[in-house]
C-alpha positions in Angstrom: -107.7 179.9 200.4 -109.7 183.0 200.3 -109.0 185.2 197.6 -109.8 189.3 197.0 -109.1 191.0 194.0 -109.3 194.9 194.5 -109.8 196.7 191.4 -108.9 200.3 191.9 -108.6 203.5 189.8 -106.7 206.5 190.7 -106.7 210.0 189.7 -103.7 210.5 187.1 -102.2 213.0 189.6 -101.8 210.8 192.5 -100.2 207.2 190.7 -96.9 208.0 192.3 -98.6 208.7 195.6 -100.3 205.7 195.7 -98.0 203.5 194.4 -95.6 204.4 197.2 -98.4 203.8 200.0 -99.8 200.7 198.3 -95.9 199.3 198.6 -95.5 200.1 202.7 -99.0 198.6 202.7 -97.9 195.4 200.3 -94.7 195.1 203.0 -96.4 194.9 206.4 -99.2 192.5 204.6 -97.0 189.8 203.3 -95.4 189.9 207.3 -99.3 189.3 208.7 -100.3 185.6 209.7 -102.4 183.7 206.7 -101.4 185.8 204.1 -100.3 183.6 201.1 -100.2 186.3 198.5 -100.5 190.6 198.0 -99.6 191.4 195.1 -100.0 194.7 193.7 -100.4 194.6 189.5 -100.3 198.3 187.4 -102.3 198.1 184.6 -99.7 198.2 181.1 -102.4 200.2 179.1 -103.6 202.6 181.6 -101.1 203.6 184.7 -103.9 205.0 186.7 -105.5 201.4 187.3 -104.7 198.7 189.3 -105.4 195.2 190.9 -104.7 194.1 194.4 -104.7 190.3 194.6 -105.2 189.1 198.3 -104.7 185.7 199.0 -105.3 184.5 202.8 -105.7 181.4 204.1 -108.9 181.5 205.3 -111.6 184.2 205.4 -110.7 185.3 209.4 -106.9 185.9 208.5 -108.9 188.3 205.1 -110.9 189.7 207.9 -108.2 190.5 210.3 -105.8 192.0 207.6 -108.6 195.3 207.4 -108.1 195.6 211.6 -104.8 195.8 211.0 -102.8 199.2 211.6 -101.3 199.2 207.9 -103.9 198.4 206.1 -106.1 201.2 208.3 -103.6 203.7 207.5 -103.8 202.8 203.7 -106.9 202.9 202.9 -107.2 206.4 204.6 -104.4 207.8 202.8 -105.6 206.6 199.5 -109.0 207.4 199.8 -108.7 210.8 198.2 -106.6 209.8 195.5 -109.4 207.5 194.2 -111.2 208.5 191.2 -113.8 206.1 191.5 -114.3 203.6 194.6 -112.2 200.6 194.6 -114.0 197.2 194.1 -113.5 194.0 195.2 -114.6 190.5 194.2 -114.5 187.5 196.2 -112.9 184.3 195.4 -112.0 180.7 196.7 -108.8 179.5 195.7 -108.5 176.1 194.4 -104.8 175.5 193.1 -102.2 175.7 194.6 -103.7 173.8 197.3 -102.5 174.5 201.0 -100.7 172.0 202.9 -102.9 169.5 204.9 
C-alpha cells in the first residue's frame, strides 16, 4: 500500500473554505480505483492545520489520483488559502495487509 500524508496549513480566514473543498475532494477520492483510505484530520489545538492521509494501493493508482479532475480542481482552489505550502511525506503501508 502506498501511503501520503499531506501536512497543510491554512490561513485562519479560509478554514471553512477549505474544509468545504477538501470534503468534495475527500468524496470523489474515496470513489477513485485503489484508494483504500482519504482521510482528512483537523488539528484539535490549532484549526488552521491539517493532515491528509492517502492510502492507495499501489504508487500508479497515488499517481493517477493527481490527474484526476477533483483533485485538479482542489488543489487550485486551495492554493491561495495556504499559508505555507502543503507537505507531503511518503510511506509504505505494512498492516493492514491487502488481500493476495
Amino acid at each position: 500500500m502506498h501511503v501520503t500524508l499531506v501536512d497543510v496549513r491554512v490561513k485562519p480566514e479560509h478554514v471553512e473554505d477549505f474544509m468545504r473543498a477538501t470534503r468534495e475532494n475527500h468524496l470523489s477520492s474515496v470513489q477513485e480505483a485503489g484508494n483504500r483510505r482519504f482521510d482528512v484530520l483537523q488539528s484539535s489545538e490549532d484549526p488552521t492545520r491539517f493532515v491528509l492521509y492517502e492510502a492507495y494501493a499501489s504508487e500508479a493508482a497515488s499517481a493517477l489520483h493527481k490527474q484526476m479532475p477533483h483533485y485538479l480542481k482542489w488543489r487550485d482552489t486551495v492554493a491561495n488559502w495556504m499559508a505555507e505550502p502543503r507537505e507531503s511525506k511518503r510511506y509504505r503501508g505494512l498492516y493492514p495487509e491487502e488481500p493476495a
